[in-house]
C-alpha positions in Angstrom: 10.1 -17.7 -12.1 8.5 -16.5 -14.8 7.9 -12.1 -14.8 4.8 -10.5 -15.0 3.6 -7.0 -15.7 0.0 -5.9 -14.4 -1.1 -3.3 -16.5 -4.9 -1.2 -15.1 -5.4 2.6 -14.2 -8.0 1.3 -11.5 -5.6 0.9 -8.3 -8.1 -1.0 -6.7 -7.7 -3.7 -9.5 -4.2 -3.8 -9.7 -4.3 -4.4 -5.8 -6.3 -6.7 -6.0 -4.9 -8.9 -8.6 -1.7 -8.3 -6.2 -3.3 -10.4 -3.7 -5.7 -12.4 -5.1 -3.1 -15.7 -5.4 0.6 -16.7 -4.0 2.3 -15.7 -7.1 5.7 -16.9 -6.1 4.1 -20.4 -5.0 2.5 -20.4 -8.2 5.7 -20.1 -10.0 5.6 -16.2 -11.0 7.2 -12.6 -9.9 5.0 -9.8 -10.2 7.7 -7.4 -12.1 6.1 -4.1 -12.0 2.7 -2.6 -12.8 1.8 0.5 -14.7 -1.2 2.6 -14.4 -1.5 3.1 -18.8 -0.1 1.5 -22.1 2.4 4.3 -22.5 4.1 3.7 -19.3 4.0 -0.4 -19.6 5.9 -0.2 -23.0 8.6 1.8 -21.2 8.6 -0.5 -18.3 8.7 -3.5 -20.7 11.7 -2.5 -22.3 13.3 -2.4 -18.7 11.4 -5.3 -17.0 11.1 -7.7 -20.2 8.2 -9.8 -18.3 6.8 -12.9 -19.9 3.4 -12.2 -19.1 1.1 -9.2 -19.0 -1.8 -8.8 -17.8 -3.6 -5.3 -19.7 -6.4 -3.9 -19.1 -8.3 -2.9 -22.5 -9.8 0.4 -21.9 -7.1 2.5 -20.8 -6.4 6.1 -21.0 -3.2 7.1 -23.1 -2.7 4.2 -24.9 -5.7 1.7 -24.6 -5.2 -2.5 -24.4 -6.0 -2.9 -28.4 -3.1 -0.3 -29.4 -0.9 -1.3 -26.6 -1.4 -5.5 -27.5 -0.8 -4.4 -31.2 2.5 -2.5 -30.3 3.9 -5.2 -27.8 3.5 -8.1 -30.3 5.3 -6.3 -32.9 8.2 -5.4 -30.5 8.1 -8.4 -28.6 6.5 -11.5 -30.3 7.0 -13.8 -27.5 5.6 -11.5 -24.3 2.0 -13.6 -23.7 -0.5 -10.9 -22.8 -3.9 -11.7 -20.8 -6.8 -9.1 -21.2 -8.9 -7.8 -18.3 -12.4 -7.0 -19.3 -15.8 -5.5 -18.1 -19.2 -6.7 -19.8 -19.5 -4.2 -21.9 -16.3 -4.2 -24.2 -16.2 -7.3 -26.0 -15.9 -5.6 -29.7 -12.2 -4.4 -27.9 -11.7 -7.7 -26.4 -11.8 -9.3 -30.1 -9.3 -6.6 -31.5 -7.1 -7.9 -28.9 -8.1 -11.2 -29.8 -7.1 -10.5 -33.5 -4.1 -9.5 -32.1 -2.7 -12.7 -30.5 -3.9 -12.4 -26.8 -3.6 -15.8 -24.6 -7.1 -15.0 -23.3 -9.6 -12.7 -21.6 -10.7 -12.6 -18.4 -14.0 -10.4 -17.5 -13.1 -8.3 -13.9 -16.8 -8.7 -12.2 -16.4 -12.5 -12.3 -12.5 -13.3 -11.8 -11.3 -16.0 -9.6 -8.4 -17.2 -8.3 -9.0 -20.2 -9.9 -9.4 -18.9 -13.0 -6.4 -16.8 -13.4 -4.3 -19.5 -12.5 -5.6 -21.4 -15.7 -5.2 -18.3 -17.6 -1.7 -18.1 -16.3 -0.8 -21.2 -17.1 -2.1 -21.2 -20.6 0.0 -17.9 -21.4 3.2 -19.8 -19.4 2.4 -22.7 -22.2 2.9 -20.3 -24.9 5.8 -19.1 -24.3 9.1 -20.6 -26.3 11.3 -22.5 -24.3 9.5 -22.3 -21.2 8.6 -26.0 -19.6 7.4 -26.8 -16.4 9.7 -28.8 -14.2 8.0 -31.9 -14.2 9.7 -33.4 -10.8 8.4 -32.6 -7.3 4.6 -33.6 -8.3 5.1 -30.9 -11.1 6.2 -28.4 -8.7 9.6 -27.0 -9.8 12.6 -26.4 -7.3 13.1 -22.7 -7.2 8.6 -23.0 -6.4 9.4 -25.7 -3.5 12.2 -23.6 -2.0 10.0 -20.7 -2.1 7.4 -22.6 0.0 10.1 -23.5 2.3 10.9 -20.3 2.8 7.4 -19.1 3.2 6.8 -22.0 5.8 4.3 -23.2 3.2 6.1 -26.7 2.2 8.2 -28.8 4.2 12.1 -29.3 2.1 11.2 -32.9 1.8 11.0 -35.1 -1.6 13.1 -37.3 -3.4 13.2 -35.2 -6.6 14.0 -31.7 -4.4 16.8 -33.9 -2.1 18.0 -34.8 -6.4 19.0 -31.4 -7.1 20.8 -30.7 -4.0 22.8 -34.0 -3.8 26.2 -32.4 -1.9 26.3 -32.5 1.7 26.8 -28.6 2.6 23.9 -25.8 2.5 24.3 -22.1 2.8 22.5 -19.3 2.0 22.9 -15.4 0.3 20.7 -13.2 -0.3 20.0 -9.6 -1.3 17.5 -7.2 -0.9 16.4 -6.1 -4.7 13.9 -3.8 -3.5 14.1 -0.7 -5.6 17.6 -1.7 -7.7 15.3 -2.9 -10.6 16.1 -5.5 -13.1 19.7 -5.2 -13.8 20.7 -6.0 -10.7 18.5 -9.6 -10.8 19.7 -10.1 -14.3 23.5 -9.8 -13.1 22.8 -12.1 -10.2 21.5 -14.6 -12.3 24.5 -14.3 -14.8 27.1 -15.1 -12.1 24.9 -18.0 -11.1 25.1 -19.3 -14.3 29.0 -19.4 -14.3 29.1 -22.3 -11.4 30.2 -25.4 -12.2 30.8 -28.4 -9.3 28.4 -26.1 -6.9 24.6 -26.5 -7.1 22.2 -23.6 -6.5 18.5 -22.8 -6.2 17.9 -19.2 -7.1 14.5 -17.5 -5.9 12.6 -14.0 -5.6 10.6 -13.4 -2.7 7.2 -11.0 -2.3 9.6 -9.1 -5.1 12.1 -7.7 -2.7 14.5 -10.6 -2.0 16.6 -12.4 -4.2 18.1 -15.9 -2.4 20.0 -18.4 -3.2 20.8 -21.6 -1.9 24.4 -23.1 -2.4 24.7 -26.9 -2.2 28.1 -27.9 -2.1 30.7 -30.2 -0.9 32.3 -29.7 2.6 35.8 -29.2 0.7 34.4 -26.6 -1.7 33.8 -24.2 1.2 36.8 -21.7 0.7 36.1 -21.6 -2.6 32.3 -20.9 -2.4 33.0 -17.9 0.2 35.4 -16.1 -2.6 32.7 -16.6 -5.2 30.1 -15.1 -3.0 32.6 -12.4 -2.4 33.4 -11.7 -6.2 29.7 -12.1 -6.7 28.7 -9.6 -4.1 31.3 -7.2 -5.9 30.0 -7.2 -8.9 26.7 -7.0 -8.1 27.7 -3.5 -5.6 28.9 -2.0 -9.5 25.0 -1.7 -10.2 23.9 -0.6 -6.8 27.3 0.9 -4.3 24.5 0.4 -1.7 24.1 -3.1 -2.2 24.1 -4.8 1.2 24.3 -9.0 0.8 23.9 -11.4 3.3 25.8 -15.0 4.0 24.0 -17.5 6.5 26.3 -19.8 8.7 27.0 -23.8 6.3 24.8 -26.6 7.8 24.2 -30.0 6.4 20.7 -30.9 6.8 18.1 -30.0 4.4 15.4 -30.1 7.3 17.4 -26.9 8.5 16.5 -24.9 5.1 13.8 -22.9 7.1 15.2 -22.5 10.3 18.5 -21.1 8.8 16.5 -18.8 6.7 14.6 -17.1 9.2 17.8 -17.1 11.9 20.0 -16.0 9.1 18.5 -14.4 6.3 15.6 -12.3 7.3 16.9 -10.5 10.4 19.6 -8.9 8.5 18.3 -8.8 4.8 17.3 -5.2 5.2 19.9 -4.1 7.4 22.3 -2.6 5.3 20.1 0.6 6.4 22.2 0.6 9.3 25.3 -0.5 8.4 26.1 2.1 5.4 30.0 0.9 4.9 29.2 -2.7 5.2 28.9 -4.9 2.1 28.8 -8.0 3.1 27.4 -9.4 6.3 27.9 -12.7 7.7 25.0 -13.8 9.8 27.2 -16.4 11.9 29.5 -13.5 12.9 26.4 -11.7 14.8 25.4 -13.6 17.6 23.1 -10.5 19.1 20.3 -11.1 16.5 17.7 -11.7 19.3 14.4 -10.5 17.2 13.1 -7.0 18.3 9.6 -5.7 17.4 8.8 -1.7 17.1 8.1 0.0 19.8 4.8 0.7 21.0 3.6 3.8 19.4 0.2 4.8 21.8 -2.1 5.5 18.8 -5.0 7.2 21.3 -3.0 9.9 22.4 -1.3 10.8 18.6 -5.5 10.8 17.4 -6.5 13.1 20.0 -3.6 15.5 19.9 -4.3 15.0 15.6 -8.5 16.0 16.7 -7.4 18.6 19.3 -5.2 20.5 16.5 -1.7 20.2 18.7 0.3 19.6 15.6 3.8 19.9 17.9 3.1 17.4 20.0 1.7 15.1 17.8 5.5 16.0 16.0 7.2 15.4 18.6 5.8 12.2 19.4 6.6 10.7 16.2 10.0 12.2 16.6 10.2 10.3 19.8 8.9 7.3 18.3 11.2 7.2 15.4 14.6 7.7 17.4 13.9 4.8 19.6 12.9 2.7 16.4 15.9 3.6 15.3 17.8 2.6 18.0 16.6 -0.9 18.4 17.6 -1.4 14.5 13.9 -2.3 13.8 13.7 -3.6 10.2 14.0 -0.6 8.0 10.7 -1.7 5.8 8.7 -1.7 8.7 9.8 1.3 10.1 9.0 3.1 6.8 6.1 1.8 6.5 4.8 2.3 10.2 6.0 5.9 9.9 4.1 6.8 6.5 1.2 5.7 8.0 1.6 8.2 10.9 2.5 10.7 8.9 -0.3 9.8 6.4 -3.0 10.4 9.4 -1.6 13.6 10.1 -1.9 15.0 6.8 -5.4 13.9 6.7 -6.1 15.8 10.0 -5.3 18.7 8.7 -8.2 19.1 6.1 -6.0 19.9 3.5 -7.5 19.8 -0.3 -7.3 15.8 -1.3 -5.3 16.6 -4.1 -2.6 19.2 -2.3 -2.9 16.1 0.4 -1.9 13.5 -2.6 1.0 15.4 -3.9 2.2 16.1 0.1 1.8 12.5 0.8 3.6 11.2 -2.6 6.3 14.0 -2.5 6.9 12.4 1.3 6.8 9.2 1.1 9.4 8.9 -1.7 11.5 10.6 0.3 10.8 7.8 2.8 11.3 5.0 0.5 14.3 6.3 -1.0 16.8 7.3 2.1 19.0 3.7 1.4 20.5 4.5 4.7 19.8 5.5 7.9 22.1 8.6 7.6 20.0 9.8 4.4 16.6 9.0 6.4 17.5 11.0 9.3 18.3 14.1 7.6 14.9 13.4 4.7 12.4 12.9 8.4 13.7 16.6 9.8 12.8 17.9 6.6 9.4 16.0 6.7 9.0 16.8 10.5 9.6 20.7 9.6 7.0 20.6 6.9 4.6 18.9 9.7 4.7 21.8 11.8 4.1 24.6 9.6 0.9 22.6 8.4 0.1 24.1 11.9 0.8 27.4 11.6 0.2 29.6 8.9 -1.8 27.1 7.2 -4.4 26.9 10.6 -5.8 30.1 9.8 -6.3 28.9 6.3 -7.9 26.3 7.7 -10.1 28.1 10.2 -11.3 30.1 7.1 -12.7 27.2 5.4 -14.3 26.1 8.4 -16.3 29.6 9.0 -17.2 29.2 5.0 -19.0 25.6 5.7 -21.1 27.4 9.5 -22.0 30.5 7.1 -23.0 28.0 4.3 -24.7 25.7 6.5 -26.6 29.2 8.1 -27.7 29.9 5.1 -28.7 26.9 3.3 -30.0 25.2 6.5 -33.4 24.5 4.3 -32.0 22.3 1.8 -31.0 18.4 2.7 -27.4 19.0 3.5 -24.8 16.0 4.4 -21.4 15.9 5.5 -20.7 14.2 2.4 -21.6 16.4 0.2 -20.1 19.8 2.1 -16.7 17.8 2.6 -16.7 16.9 -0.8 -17.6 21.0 -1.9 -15.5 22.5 0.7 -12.2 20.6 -0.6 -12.3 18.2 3.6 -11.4 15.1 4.0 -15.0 13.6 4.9 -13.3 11.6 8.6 -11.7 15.1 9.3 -14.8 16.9 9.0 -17.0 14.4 11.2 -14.5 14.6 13.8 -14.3 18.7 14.0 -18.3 18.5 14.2 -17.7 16.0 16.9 -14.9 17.7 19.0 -16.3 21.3 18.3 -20.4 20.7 18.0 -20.8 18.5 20.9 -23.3 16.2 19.3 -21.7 16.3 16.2 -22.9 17.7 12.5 -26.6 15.9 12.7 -26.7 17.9 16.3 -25.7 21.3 14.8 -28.0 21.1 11.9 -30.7 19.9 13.7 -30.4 22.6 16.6 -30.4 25.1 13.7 -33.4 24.3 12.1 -34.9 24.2 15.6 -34.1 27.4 16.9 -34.7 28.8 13.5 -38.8 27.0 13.9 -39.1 28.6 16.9 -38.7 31.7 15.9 -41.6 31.2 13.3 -43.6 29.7 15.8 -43.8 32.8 17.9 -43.4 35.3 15.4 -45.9 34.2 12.7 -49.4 32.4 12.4 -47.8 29.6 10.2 -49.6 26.1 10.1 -47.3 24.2 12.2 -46.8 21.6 9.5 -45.6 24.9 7.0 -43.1 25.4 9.6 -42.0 22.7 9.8 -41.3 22.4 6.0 -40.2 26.2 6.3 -36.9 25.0 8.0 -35.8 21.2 6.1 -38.4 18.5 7.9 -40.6 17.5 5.1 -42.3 15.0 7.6 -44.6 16.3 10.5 -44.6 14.2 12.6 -40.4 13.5 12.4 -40.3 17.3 12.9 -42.3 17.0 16.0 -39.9 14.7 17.7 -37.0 16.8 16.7 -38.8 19.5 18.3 -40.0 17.9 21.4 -36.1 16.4 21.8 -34.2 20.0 21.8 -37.3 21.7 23.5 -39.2 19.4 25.8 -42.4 20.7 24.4 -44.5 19.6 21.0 -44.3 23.0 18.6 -48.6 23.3 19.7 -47.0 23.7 23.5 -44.6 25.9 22.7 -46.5 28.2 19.8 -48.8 28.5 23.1 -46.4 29.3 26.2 -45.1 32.4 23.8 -41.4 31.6 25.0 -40.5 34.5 22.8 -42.6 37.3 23.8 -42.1 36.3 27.6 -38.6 35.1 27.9 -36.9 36.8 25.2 -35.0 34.9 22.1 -34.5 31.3 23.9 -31.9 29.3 22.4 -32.4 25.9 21.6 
């Protein structure tokens, strides 16, 4: 597959170009991504991609500098420009420069960054499509297979697996980088009387499917095994996995997902195991996480009882833990917890960013479940005292935004704009009006202004109109509702029954 490198300070963009195809149907890897030119030419001289794809306007280093350096260090990258309407005297710098193309952001399709793509994957020496399979190549149509996107049929596919014997390995690359796909590939290239397909999948798993004949077996486990060895030199984590031999090509995606995936990712719990061998494990009935009651976490989150919304993920992860759910999943399902409880907090968004990426590497990095255990305490730990000594912090800000809001209640406030000055996350903010202001932030303004127009109904001969305006409702007759709503009288009713003179000061 050919590597690519997606190069955009805009997350959203670099997401989006993420998604918006099947890269590895379409014949490519998504390498890395960077978020300036700086950082891609220090990923490029890890990653060596064939293709980037750069934005041009770019802090640092911007796409004309950056295209200019690349094709003086490495003539033969292809690089693809992403561009807004507005800077086309950048685009043809780049242009000067030796780009494939350009491709404006507000308008891209898939269908036109597939032609893009394939125009830079013409350009590049050496490279040719593998014109068998309909011009699909082999590693593309395994990859379908796998995905359950192609069935393994096709006389050209059947051509370049033409022994009798199948069996898969694969490894998780996820966060080994390059080296350790570049020393895989190296040992592949060694065979000689055993076939092979070689693919990357969604960039975390490297498989390969052996072809072989029946009397090459012993030798294809021992070259596995020296494989796997060398491979552990770059990574002493490393955690490879051999499916069970079969003969019949229809079997290629059954075996993968009986063999491969369930264990792929399991070296998380098996820290002195190298090497696992599928057909050894006949216990691989699937298991899915375990229910996680997401009501009861949001209202012990709204309610403020940080230590039992801590223990509940505590709970939650130790019974995850003990049904060996899939590692990735676990992560991610716990990052996502811990994620809505830092928003709930109503910590600063960027004391909340650094929390969250300080945590979540922790997360992604614990290569075993030993490591993650000890790296969630820590996280747990830092949970609770979110809910101590920072609550009064917290409580502080929150009397800042009623005093601000008592004295400013004239002006056109929104919960926007006071989440936004007060350092809250907007979602927290709503929902402390809600649990703590019974109707909610529109309620507590509105009864403000209210009580406050009262008080300048029975204490003053304004127009009613003026008094309206006096407290925020710049139209009368909306003011009048209000008024009749939280009073069950018109102001003229009230300003007549003298509620303050004769019932004393009558909250609204």
């Amino acid at each position: 597959m050919l590597k690519v490198l997606i190069v955009d300070d805009e997350y959203i963009m670099r997401q989006g170009l993420k998604h918006m195809i099947d890269w590895e149907g379409e014949g490519y890897l998504i390498a890395g991504e960077a978020t300036n030119g700086d950082e891609a030419i220090k990923l490029v001289k890890e990653l060596v991609p064939d293709i980037i794809i750069c934005d041009v306007v770019m802090p640092v280093l911007d796409g004309v500098d950056f295209t200019d350096a690349i094709h003086s260090l490495y003539p033969d990258i292809q690089i693809i420009i992403l561009s807004g309407y507005d800077n086309f005297e950048y685009v043809k710098q780049t242009l000067m420069n030796g780009v494939v193309d350009y491709i404006l952001k507000p308008t891209l399709t898939p269908d036109e960054l597939k032609k893009v793509l394939i125009k830079a994957s013409e350009r590049i020496p050496g490279y040719k499509r593998d014109a068998g399979n309909d011009g699909m190549s082999h590693e593309k149509k395994l990859a379908l297979c796998l995905l359950g996107q192609e069935e393994p049929e096709g006389e050209e596919f059947k051509k370049a697996l033409p022994y009798g014997c199948y069996r898969f390995y694969a490894v998780s690359i996820r966060g080994y980088g390059s080296g350790l796909l570049k020393k895989l590939e190296r040992s592949l290239k060694e065979l000689q009387v055993i076939r092979y397909i070689e693919v990357t999948l969604r960039e975390e798993t490297a498989v390969v499917l052996f072809n072989y004949e029946m009397h090459d077996g012993p030798s294809l486990n021992r070259i596995i095994e020296d494989m796997n060895s060398g491979l552990c030199v770059i990574n002493e984590n490393l955690f490879g996995v051999i499916s069970r031999s079969f003969d019949d090509p229809a079997e290629i995606p059954a075996v993968y997902i009986n063999d491969i995936v369930p264990y792929v990712d399991k070296g998380f719990y098996y820290p002195e195991t190298r090497l696992f061998r599928a057909e050894d494990n006949k216990d691989a009935d699937a298991v899915t996480l375990p229910r996680f009651d997401f009501f009861r976490y949001n209202q012990l989150l709204n309610s403020r009882q940080g230590n039992d919304a801590v223990l509940m993920l505590k709970t939650y992860d130790e019974a995850a833990r003990d049904k060996h759910i899939d590692p990735v999943r676990l992560k991610n399902q716990m990052k996502n917890l811990i994620y809505l409880f830092l928003d709930s907090m109503g910590i600063p968004d960027e004391e909340k960013e650094n929390m969250r990426y300080e945590i979540f590497t922790a997360i992604e990095e614990a290569v075993n479940e030993k490591i993650y255990e000890k790296e969630l305490q820590l996280i747990f730990d830092k949970l609770l005292s979110l809910t101590g000594g920072e609550h009064s912090a917290l409580d502080e800000r929150i009397e800042s935004i009623l005093k601000y809001i008592e004295e400013n209640y004239r002006d056109e406030l929104t919960l926007e704009d006071l989440a936004h000055n007060f350092g809250f996350n907007y979602n927290y903010l709503s929902t402390w009006f809600a649990q703590h202001m019974k109707g909610g932030f529109s309620d507590h303004l509105n009864r403000l202004r209210i009580q406050k127009a009262c008080e300048l109904l029975n204490t003053t001969d304004v127009p009613i109109s003026q008094a309206g305006m006096e407290v925020g409702y710049s139209d009368h007759s909306y003011f009048s509702r209000v008024f009749r709503k939280y009073t069950g009288k018109t102001p003229s009713e009230w300003r007549r029954a003298g509620h303050l003179d004769k019932q004393g000061d009558r909250k609204v």
